[in-house]
DSSP file (Angstrom, degrees, kcal/mol; ACC not computed):
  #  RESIDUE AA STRUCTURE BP1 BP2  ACC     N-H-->O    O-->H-N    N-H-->O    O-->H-N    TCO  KAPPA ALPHA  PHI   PSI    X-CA   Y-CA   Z-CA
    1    1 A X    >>        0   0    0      0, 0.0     3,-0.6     0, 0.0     4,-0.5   0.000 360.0 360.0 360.0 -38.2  119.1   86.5   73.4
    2    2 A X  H >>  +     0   0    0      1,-0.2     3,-1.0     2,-0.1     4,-0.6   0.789 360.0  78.5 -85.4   0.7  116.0   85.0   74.7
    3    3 A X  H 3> S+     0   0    0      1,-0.2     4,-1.7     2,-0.2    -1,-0.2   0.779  89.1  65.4 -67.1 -22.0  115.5   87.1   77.8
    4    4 A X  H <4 S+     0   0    0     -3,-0.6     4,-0.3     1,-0.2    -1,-0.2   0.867  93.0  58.3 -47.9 -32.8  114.2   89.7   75.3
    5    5 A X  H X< S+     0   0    0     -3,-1.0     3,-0.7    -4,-0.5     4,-0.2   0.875 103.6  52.3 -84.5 -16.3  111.7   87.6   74.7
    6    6 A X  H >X S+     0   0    0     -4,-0.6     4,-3.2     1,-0.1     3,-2.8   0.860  87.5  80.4 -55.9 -50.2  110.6   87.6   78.5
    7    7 A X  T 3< S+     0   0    0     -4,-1.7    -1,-0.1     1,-0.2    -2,-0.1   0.658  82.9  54.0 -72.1   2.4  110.4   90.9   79.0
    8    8 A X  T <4 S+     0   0    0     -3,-0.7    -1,-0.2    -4,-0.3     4,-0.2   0.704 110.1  55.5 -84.3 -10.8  106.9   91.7   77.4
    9    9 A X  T <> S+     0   0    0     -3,-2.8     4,-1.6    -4,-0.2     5,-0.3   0.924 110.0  49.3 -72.0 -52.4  105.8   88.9   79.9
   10   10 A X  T  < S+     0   0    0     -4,-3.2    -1,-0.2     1,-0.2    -2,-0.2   0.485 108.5  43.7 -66.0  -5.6  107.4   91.0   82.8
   11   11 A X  T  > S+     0   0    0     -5,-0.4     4,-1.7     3,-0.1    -1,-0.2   0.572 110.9  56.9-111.5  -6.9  106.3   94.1   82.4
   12   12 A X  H  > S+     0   0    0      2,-0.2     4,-2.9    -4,-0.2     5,-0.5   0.927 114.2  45.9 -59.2 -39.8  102.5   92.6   81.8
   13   13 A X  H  X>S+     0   0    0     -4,-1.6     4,-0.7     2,-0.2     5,-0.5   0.826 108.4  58.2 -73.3 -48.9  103.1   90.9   85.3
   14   14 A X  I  >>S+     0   0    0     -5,-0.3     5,-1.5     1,-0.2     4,-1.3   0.918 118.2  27.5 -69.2 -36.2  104.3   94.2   86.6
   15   15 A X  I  <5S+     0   0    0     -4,-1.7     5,-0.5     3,-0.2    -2,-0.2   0.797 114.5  54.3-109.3   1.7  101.5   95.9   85.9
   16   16 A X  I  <>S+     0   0    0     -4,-2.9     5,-0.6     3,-0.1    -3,-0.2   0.824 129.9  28.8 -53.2 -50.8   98.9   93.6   86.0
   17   17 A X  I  X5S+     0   0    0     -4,-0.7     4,-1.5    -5,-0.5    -2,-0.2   0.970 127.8  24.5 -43.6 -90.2  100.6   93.1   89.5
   18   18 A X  I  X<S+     0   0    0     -4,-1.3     4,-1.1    -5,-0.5    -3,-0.2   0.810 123.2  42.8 -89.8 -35.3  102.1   95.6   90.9
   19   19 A X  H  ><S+     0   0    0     -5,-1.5     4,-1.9     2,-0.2    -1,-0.2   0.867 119.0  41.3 -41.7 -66.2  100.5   98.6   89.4
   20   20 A X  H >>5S+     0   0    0     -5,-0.5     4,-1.3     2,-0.2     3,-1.3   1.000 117.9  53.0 -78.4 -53.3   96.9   97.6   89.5
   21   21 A X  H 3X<S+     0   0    0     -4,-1.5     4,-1.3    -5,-0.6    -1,-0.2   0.814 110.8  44.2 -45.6 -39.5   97.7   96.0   93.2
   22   22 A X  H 3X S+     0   0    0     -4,-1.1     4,-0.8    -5,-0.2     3,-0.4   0.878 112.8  55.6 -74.8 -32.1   99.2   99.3   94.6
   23   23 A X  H XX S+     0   0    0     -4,-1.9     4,-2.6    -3,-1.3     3,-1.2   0.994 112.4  43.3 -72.8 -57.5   96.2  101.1   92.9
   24   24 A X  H 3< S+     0   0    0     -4,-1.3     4,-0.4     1,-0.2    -1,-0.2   0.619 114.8  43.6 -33.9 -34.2   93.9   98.9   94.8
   25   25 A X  H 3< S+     0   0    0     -4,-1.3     4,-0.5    -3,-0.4    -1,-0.2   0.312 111.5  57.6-110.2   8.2   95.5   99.0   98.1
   26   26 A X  H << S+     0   0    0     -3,-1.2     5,-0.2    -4,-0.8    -2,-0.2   0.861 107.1  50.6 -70.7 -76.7   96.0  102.7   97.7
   27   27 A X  S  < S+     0   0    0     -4,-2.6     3,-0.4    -5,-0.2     4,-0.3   0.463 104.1  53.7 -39.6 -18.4   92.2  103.0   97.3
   28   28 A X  S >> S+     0   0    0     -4,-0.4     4,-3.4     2,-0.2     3,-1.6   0.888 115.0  41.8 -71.3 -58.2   91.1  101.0  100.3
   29   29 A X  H 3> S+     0   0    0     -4,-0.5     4,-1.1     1,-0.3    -2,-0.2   0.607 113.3  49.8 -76.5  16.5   93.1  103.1  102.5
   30   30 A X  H 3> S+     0   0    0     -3,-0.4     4,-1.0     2,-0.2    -1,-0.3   0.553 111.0  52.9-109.7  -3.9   92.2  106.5  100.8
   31   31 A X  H X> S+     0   0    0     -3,-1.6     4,-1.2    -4,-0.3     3,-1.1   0.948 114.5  42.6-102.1 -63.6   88.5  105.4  101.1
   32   32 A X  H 3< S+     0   0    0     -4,-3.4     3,-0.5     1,-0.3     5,-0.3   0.795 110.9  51.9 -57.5 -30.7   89.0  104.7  105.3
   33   33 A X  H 3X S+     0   0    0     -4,-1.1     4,-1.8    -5,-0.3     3,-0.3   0.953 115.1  42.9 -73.9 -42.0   90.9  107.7  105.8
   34   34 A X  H <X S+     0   0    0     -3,-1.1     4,-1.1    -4,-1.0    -1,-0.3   0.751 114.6  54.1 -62.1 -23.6   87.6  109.6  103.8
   35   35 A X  H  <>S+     0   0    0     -4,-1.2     5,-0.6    -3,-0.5     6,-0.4   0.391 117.8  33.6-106.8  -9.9   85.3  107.4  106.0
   36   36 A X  H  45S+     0   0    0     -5,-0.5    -2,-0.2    -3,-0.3    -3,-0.2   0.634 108.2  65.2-127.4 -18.5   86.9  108.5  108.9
   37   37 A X  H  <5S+     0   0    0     -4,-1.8    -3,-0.2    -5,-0.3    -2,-0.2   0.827 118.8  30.6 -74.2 -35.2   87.7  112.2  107.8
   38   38 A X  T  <5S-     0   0    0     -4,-1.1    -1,-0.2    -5,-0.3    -2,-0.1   0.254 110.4-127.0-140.7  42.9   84.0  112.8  107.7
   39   39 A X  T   5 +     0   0    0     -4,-0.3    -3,-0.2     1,-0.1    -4,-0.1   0.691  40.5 169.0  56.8  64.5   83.1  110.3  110.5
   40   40 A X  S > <S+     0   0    0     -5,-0.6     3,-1.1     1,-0.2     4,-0.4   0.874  72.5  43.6 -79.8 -38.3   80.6  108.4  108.7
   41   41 A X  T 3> S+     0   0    0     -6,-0.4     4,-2.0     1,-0.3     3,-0.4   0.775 115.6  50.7 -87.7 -20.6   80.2  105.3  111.3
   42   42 A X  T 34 S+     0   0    0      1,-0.3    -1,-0.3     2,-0.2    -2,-0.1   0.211 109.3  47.9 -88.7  32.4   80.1  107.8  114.4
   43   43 A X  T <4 S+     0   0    0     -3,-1.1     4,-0.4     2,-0.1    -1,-0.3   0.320 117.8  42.7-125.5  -5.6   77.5  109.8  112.7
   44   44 A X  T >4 S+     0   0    0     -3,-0.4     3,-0.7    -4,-0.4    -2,-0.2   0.858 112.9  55.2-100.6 -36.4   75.6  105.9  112.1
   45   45 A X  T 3< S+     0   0    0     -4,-2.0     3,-0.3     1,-0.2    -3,-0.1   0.860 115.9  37.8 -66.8 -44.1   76.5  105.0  115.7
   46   46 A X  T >  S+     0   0    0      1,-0.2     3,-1.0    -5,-0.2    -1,-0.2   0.296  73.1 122.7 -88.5   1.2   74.6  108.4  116.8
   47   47 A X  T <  S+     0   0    0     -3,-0.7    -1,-0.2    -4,-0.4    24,-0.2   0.664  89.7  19.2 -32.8 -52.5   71.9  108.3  114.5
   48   48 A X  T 3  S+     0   0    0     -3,-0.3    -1,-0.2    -4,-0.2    -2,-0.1   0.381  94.1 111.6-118.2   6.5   69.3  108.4  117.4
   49   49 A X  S <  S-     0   0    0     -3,-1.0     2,-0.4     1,-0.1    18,-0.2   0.122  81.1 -91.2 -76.1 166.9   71.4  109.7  120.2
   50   50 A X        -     0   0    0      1,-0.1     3,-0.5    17,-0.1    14,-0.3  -0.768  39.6-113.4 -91.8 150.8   70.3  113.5  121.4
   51   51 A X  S    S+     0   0    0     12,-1.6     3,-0.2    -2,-0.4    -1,-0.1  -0.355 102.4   3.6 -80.1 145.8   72.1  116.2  119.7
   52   52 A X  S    S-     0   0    0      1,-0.2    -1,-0.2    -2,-0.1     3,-0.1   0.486 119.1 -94.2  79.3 -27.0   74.3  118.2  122.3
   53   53 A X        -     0   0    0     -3,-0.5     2,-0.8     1,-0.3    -1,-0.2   0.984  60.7-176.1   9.0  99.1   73.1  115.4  124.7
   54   54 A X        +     0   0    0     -3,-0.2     6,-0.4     6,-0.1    -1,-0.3  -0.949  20.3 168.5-115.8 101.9   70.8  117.4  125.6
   55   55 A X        +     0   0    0     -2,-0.8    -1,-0.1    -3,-0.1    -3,-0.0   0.155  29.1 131.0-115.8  13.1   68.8  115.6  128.5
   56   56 A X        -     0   0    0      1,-0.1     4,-0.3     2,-0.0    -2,-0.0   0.061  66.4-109.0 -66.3-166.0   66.6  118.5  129.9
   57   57 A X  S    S+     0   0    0      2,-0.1     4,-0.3     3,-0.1    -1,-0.1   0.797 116.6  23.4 -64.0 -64.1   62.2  117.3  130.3
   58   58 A X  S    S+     0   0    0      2,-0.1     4,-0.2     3,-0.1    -2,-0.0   0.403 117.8  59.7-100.6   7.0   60.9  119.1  127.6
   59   59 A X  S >  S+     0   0    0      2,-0.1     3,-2.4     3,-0.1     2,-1.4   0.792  94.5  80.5-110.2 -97.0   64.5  119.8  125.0
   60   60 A X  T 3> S+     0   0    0     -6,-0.4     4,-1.0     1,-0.3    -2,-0.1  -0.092  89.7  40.8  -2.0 -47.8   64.8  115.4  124.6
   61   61 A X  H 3> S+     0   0    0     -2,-1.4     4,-2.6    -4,-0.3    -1,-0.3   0.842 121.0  50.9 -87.1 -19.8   62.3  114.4  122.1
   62   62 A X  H <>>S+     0   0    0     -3,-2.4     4,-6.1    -4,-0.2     5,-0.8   0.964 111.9  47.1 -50.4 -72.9   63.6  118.0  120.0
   63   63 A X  H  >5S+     0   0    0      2,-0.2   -12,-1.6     1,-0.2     4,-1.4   0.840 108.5  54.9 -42.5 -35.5   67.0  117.1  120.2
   64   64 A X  H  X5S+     0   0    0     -4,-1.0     4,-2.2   -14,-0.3    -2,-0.2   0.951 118.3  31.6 -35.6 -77.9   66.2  113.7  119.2
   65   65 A X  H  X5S+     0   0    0     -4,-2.6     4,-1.5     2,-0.2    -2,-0.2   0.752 115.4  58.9 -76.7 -23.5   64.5  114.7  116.0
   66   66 A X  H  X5S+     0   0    0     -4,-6.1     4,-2.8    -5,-0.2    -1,-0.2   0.963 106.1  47.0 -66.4 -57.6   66.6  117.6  115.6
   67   67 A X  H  X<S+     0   0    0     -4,-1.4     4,-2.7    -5,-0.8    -2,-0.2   0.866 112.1  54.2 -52.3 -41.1   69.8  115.4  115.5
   68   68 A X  H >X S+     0   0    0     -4,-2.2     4,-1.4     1,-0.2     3,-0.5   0.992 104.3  55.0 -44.4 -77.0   68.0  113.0  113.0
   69   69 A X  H >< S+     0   0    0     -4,-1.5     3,-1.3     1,-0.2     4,-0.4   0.899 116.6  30.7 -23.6 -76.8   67.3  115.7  110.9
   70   70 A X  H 3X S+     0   0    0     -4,-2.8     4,-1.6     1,-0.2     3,-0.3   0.866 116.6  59.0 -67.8 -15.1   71.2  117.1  110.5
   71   71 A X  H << S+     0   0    0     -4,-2.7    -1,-0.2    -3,-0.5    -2,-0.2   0.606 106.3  45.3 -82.4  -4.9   72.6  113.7  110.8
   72   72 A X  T << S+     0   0    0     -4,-1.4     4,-0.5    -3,-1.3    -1,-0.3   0.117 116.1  49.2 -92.0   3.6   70.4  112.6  107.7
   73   73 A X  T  > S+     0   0    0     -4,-0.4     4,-2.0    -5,-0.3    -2,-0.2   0.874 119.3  36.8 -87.3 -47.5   71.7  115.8  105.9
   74   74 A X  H  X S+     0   0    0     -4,-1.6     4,-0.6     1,-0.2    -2,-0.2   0.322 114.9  52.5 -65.8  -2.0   75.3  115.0  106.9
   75   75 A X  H >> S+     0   0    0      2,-0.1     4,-1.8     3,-0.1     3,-1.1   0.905 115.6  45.7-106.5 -64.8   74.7  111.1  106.3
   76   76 A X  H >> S+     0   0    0     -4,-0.5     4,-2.9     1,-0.3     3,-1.1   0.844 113.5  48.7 -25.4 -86.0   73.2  112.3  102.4
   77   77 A X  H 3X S+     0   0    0     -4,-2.0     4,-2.3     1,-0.2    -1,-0.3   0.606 111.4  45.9 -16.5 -56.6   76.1  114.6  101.8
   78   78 A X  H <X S+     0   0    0     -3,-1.1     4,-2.6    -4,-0.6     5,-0.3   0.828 116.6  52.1 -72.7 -38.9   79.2  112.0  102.9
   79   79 A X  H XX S+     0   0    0     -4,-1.8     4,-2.6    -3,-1.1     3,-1.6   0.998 103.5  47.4 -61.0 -69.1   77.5  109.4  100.8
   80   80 A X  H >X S+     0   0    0     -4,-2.9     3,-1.9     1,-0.3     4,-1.1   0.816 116.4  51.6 -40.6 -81.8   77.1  111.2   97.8
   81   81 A X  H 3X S+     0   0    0     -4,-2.3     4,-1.3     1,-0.3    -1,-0.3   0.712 107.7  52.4 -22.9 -40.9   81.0  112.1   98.4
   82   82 A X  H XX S+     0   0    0     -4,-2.6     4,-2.0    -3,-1.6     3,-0.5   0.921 106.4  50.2 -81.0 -49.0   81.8  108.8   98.9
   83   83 A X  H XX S+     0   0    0     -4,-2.6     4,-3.1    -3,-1.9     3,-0.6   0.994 108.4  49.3 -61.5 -59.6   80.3  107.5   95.7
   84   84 A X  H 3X S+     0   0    0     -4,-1.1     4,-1.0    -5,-0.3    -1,-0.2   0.732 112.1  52.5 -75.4   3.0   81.8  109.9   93.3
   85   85 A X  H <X S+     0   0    0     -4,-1.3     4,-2.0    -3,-0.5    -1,-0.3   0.850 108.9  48.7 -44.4 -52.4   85.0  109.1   95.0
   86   86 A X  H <X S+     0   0    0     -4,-2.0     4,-1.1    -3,-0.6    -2,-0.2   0.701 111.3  53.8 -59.8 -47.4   84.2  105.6   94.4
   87   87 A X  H >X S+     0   0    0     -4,-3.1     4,-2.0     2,-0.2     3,-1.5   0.993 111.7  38.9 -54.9 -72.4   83.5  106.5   90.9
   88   88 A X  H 3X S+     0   0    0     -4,-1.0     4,-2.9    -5,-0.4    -2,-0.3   0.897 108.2  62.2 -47.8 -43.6   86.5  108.1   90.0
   89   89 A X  H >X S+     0   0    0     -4,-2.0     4,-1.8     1,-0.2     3,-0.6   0.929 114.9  40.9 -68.3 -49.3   88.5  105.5   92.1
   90   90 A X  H <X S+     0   0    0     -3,-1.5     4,-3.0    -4,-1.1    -2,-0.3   0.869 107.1  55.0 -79.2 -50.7   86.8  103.1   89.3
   91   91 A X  H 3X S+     0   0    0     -4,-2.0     4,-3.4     2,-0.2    -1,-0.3   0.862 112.2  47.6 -39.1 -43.1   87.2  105.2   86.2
   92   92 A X  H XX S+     0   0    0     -4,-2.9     4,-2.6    -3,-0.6     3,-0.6   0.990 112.6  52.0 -68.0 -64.3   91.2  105.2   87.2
   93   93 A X  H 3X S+     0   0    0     -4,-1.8     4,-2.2     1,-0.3     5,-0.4   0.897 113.9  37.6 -32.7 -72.0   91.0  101.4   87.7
   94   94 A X  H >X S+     0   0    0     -4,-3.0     3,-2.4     1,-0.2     4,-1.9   0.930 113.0  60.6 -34.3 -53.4   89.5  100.5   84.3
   95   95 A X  H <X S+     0   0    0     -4,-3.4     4,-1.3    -3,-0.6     3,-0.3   0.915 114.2  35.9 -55.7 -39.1   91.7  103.4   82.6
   96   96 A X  H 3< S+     0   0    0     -4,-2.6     4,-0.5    -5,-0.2    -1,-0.3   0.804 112.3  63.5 -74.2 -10.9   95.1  101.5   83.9
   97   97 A X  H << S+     0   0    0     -3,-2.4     4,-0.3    -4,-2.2    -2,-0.2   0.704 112.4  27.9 -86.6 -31.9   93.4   98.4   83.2
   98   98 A X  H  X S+     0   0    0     -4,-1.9     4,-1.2    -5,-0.4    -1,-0.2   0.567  95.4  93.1-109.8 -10.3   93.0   98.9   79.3
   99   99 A X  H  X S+     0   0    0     -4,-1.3     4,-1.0    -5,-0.3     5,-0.2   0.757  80.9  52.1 -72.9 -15.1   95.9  101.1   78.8
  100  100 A X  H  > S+     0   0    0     -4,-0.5     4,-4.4     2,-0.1     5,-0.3   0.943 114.2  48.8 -55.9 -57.2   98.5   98.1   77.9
  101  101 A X  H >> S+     0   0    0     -4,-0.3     4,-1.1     2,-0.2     3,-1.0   0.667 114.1  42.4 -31.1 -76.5   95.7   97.1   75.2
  102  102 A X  H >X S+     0   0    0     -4,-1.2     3,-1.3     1,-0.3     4,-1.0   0.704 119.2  45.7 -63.1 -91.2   95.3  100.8   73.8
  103  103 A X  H 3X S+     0   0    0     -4,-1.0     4,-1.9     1,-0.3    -1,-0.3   0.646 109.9  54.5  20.4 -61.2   99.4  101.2   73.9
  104  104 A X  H <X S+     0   0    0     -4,-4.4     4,-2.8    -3,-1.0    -1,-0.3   0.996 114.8  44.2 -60.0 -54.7   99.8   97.5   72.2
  105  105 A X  H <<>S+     0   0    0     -3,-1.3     5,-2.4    -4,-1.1    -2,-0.2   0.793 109.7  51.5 -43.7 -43.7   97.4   99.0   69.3
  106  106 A X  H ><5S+     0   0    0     -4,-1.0     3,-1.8     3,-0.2    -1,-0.3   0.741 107.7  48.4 -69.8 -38.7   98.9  102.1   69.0
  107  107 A X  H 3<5S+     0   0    0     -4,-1.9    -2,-0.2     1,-0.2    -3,-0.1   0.881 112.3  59.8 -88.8 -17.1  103.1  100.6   68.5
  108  108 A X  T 3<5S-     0   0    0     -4,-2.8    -1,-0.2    -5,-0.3    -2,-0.1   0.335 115.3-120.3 -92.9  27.9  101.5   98.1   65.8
  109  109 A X  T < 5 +     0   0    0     -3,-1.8     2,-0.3     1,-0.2    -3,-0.2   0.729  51.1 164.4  65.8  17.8  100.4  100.5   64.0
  110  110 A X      < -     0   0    0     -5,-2.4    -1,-0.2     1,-0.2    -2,-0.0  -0.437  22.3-166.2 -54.3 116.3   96.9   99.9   64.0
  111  111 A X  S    S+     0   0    0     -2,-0.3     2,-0.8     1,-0.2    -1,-0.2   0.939  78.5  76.3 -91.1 -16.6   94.2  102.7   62.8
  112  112 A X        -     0   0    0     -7,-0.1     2,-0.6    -3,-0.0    -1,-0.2  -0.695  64.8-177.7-115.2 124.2   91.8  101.1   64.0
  113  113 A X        -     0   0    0     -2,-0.8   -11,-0.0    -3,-0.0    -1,-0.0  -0.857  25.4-132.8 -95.4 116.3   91.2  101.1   68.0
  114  114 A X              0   0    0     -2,-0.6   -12,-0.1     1,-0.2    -9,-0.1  -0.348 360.0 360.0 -54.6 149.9   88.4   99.0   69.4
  115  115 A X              0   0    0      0, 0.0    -1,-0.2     0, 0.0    -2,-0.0   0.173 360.0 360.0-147.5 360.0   86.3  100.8   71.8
């Protein structure tokens, strides 16, 4: 009769746990597979490298500055991606994070939800 009384402890545990911990360790690797899908450290490794490697007399210092140029378009672009990924990955966090609370409020019959 008293393992009933356990089980609101265990499923807090489970999803404090196991839930938020798989959400986390989801997100790390969905943020390296994106960091590597749009090759954000070889585009920081190559930052000053020649585009094309382009080694001719008079092409060098273009190619140079030319590669600076798209690789600060491409560097802009992935970031911004990467932050509103990074947003959203947080918004989900929080949302599992408060949904026991919201769920506890709601089955006691509460009108009033804090927010």
């Amino acid at each position: 009769m008293t393992a009933f009384l356990y089980y609101p402890i265990y499923l807090l545990l489970f999803w404090y746990k196991d839930v938020l911990g798989t959400l986390l360790n989801f997100c790390i690797a969905f943020n390296r597979y994106t960091a590597s899908l749009l090759s954000i450290t070889l585009l920081f490794r190559t930052f000053f490298k020649p585009l094309k490697n382009e080694y001719r007399d008079g092409l060098v210092l273009f190619s140079i500055l030319f590669g600076i140029v798209i690789k600060s378009v491409l560097l802009t672009i992935t970031v911004l991606l990467m932050l509103i990924i990074l947003f959203i990955e947080f918004m989900v966090g929080l949302f599992l994070l408060v949904l026991p609370i919201f769920l506890v409020f709601l089955l006691l019959g509460s009108n009033r939800i804090p927010i």
